[in-house]
N, C-alpha and C positions, 0 to 999 in steps of 0.2 A: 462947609460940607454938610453938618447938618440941614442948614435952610433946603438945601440942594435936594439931599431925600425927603425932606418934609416936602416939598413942593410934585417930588415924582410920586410920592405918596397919593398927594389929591389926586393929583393927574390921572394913577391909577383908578383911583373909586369914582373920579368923573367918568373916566371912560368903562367902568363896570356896571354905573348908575347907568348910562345913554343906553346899554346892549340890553337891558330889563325893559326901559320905557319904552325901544323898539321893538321887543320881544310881545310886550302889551298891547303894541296898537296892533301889529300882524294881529294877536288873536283875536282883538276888538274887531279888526277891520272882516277878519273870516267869519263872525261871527255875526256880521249885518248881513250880509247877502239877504238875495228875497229870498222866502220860503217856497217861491216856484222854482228858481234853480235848483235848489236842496230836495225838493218834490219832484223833480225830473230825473232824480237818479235814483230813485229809490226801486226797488226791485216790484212792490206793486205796480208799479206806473210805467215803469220798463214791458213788466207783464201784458198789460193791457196795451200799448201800443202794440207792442210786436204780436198780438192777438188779434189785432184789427189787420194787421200787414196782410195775415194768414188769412182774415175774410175777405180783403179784397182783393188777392190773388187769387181764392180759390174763384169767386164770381165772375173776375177778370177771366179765367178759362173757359170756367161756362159760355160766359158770352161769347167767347169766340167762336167755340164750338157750335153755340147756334148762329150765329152770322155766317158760318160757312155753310151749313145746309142754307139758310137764306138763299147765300149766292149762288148755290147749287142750282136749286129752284126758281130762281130769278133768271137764270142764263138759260134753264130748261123751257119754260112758261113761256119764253121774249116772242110775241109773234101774239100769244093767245089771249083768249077775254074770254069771262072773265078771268083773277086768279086766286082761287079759295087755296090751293095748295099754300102761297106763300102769306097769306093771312094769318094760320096762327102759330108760325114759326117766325113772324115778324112779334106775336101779342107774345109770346115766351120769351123772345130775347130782353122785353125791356124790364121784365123782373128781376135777371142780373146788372142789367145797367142801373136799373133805382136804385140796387143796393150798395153802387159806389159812387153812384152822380155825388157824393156829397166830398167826395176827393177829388171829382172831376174838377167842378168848379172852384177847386186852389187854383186850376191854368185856366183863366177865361178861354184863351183862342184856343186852346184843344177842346173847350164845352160848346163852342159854336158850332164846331166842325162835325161834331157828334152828334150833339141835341139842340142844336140851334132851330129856335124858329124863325121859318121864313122873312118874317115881318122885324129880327133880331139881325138879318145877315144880309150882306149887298150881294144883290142878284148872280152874278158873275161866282160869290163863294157858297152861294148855298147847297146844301148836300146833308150828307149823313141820315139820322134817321127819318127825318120830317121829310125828308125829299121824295124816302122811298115809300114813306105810309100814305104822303099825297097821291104818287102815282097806281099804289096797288090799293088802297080804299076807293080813291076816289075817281080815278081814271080807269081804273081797273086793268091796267095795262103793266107789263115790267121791263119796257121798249127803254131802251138806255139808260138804264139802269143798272147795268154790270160795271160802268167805271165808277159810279156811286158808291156801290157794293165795296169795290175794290180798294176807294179810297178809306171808308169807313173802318174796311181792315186795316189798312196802314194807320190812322188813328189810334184805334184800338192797339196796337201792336206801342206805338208809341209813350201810351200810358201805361201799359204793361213795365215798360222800362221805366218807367217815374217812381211805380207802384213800387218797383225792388230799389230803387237809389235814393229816392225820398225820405229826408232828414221830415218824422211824423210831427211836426211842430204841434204843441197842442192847441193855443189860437188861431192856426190857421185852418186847424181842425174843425174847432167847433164853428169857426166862421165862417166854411164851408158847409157844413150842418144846415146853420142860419140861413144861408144864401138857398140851399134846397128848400126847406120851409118857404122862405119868398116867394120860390118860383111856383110852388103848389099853388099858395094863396091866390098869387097875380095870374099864375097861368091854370092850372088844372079845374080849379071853381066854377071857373067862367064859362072854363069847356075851352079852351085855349089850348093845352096842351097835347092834345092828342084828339085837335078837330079833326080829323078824316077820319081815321078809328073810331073816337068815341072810346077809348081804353082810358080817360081821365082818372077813373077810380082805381083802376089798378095800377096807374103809374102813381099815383098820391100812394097807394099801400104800400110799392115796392122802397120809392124814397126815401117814405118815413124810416120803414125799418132800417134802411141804408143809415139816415141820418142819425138814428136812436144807437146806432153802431158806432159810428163817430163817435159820439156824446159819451159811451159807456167807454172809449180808449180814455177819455180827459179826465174821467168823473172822477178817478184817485186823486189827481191834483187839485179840481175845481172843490170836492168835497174838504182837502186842507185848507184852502183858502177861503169857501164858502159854505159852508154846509145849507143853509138853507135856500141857497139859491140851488145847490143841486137838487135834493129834495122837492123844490117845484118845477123843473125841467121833468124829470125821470115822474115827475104824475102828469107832468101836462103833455109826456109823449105817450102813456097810456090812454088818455084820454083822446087823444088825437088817433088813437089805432084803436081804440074801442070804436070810434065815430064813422072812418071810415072801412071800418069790418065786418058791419051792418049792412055793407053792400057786396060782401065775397067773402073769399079765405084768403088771409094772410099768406104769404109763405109759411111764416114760423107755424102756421096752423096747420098745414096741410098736410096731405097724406104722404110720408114718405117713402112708400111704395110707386108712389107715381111722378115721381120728380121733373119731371118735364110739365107738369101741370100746376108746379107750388105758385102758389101765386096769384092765379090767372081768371081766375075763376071770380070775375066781379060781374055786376050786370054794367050794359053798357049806360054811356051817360045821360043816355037822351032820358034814361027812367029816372031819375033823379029829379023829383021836383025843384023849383028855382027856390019854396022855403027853406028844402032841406037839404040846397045846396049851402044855404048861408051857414043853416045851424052846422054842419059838419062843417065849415071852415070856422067857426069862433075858436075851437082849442088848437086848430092851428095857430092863429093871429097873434094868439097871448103866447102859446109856444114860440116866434119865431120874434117876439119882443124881450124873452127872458134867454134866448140865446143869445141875440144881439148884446144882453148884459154880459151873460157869459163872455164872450170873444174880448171884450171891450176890459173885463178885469185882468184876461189871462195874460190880453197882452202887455198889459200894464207894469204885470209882475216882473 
């Protein structure tokens, strides 16, 4: 009988000792996690996304609202040459689309559809804005161009719904950021981006700011994880809107008495010598390689 409780005895303090060294590795194991998941709930970083939601909804309206006078005036014009009316309600719309092109391109095929270039898209899909800047720059005509219109609002309407349901991941954030820079460098430089306008400087201004918005929702986490990698992003996106703000006003500069005009206000690209086209793309280049770092840690984490 003795033996009997001496042996339930262990039995017991075995199974008291097991419920502690369980008890230990749970809080071992809680206690490895990354520090981006622990940094994604934290109420700064909460803060800043759902702060970027707010800007790229409020722009997502704007835009809309000037693509509807667009179609207004595109449907009005359809017949006439030239059409200056729909020119600079076309160069206003894309200061709200820069400033969220960098959430855009989280969905490639909704950023074709949008801002695809010609030479980016199979003939049969091209449309959205490059279709209607070819025809009103450079045709000078707005002749079929209202199912354009039409679709581009359906687009837009689309990301609209993304912009409100969209889980803000923070690398796919800033890899979107990254991907806008690319497209400045490869496309806006060269005079690529808004060949029939010639609005290249001012879609590089609107971008940037767009992208430096992205960047600022991440920067709480990227700054736990890195500090001095964010510290050279956040100088090398002032540097890249110092460079090219030498050729207009900003949005963030402008006069907010006149808000239809924030933005807009660049000269066009053909004045931009081909030196000083380079020298304003170097703080992009180096910008859009230390984003590329960026993405690449976040999503590591």
């Amino acid at each position: 009988m003795e033996t009997l409780q001496r042996s339930r005895g262990n039995s017991g303090a075995a199974a008291t000792l097991a419920i502690v060294v369980a008890s230990l590795f749970v809080i071992a194991l809680s206690g490895c996690g990354s520090s981006a998941s622990s940094e994604e709930s934290s109420p700064e970083l909460q803060a800043a996304l759902s702060g970027y939601r707010d800007y790229l909804r409020e722009n997502a309206a704007e835009l809309t609202r000037r693509l509807e006078r667009m179609q207004e005036l595109i449907e009005e014009e359809t017949g006439k040459e030239p059409t200056p009316r729909v020119e600079p309600v076309y160069a206003g719309s894309r200061v709200p689309y820069g400033h969220i092109d960098s959430f855009v391109q989280v969905y490639p095929a909704l950023q074709r559809g949008i801002d695809g270039l010609e030479e980016e898209v199979p003939p049969d899909e091209y449309g959205g804005f490059h279709k209607i800047e070819k025809q009103i720059f450079w045709q000078e005509v707005t002749s079929e161009m209202a199912p354009v219109g039409e679709q581009l609002a359906a687009d837009l309407e689309t990301l609209r719904g993304r912009i409100d349901s969209a889980d803000l991941e923070p690398a796919q954030l800033v890899g979107g950021a990254a991907r806008t820079v690319d497209g400045i460098v490869a496309n806006a430089f060269p005079g690529d981006a808004e060949r029939w306008s010639h609005l290249d400087m001012l879609d590089a201004g609107a971008k940037t700011e767009g992208a430096e918005e992205a960047f600022a929702a991440v920067k709480p986490l990227l700054a736990a994880e890195n500090p001095e990698l964010t510290r050279q992003i956040k100088a090398r996106f002032e540097k890249a809107l110092d460079a090219v703000g030498e050729y207009g006003t900003l949005a963030r500069d402008s006069d907010p008495a006149e808000p239809l005009r924030a933005g807009t206000s660049f000269v066009i690209y053909d004045q931009v010598t081909q030196d000083k086209r380079w020298e304003i793309a170097a703080p992009f280049k180096e910008l859009s390689d230390l984003l590329a770092q960026a993405e690449a840690e976040l999503g590591d984490s």
